[in-house]
C-alpha positions in Angstrom: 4.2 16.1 -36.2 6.3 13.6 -34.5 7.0 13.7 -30.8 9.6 12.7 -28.8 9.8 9.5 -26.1 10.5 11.9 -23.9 7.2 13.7 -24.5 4.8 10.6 -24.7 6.2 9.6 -21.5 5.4 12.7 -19.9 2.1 12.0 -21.1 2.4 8.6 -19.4 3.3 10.0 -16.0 0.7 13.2 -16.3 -2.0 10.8 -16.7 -0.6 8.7 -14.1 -0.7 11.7 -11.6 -4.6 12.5 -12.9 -5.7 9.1 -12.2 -4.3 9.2 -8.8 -5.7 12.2 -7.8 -9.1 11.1 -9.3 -8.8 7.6 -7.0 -7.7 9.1 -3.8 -11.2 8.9 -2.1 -12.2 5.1 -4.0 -11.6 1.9 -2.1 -13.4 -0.7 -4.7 -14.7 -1.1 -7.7 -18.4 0.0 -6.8 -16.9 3.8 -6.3 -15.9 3.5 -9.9 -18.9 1.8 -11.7 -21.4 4.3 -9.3 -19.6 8.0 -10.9 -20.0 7.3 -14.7 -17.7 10.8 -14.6 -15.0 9.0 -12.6 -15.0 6.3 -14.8 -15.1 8.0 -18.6 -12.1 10.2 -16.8 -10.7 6.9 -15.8 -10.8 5.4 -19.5 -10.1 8.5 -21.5 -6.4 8.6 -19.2 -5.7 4.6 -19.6 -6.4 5.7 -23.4 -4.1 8.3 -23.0 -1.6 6.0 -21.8 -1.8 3.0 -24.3 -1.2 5.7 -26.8 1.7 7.2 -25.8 3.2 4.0 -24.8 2.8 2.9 -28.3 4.0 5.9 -29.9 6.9 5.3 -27.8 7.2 2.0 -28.7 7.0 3.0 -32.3 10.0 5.4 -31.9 12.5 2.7 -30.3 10.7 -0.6 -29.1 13.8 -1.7 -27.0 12.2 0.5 -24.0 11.3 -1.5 -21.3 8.3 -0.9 -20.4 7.0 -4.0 -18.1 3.8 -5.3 -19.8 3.8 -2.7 -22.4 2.0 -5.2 -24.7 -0.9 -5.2 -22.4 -0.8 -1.2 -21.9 -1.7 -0.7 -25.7 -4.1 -3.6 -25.6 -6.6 -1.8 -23.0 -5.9 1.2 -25.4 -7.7 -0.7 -28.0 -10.3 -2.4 -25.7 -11.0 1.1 -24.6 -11.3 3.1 -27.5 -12.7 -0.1 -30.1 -14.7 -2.8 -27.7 -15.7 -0.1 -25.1 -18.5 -1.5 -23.9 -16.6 -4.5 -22.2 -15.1 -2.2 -19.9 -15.7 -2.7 -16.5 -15.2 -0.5 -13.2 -13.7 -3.7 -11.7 -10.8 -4.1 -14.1 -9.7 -0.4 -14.4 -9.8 -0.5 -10.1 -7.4 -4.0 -10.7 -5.1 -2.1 -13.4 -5.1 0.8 -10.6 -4.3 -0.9 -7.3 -1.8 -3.8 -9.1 -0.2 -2.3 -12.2 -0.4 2.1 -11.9 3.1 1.9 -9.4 5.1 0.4 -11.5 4.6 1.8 -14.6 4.9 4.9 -12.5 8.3 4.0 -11.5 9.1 2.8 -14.9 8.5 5.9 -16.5 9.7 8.3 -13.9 13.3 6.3 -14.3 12.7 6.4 -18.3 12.2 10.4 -18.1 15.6 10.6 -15.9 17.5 8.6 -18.5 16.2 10.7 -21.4 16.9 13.6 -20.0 20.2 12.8 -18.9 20.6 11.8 -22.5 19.6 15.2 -23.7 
């Protein structure tokens, strides 16, 4: 069944929302790599997002998306070379990167569904 942008960026900005409220008591990386729970929850959303990003892509790559490349390629690490993963880099992707692909896709979901 094929999905909409719309929906895979919904999926973008749920995950987004979970992975805030699952960081709102962790202030470095050590929080992360100390809860293996935290961090599987941590990898299994980031997955979540590279796919959806990429199905999006799929369905009209002109959506700017900044670093969208990069998105889908810690999909892959994640799922295919998991065990390079590290606590320190999802906690970087987190405090550098999670607010502006926030703001991305909140703007992309107002466009869509203005379009709709």
């Amino acid at each position: 069944m094929k999905h909409s942008i719309a929906k895979y960026l919904e999926d973008v900005r749920l995950s987004i929302e979970d992975i805030e409220n699952y960081t709102l008591n962790v202030s470095s990386p050590a929080d992360i790599e100390n809860n293996q729970m935290l961090f599987d929850a941590l990898c299994r959303r980031f997955a979540i997002i590279g796919e959806a990003v990429f199905q999006a892509d799929k369905i009209d790559p002109s959506i700017i998306i900044t670093d969208k490349n990069k998105i889908k390629g810690l999909r892959h690490i994640i799922v295919h070379d998991y065990d390079i993963v590290r606590a320190v880099d999802l906690f970087i992707v987190i405090q550098k990167n999670l607010s502006l692909l926030k703001a991305e896709v909140l703007a992309l979901l107002k466009i869509v569904g203005e379009q709709q």
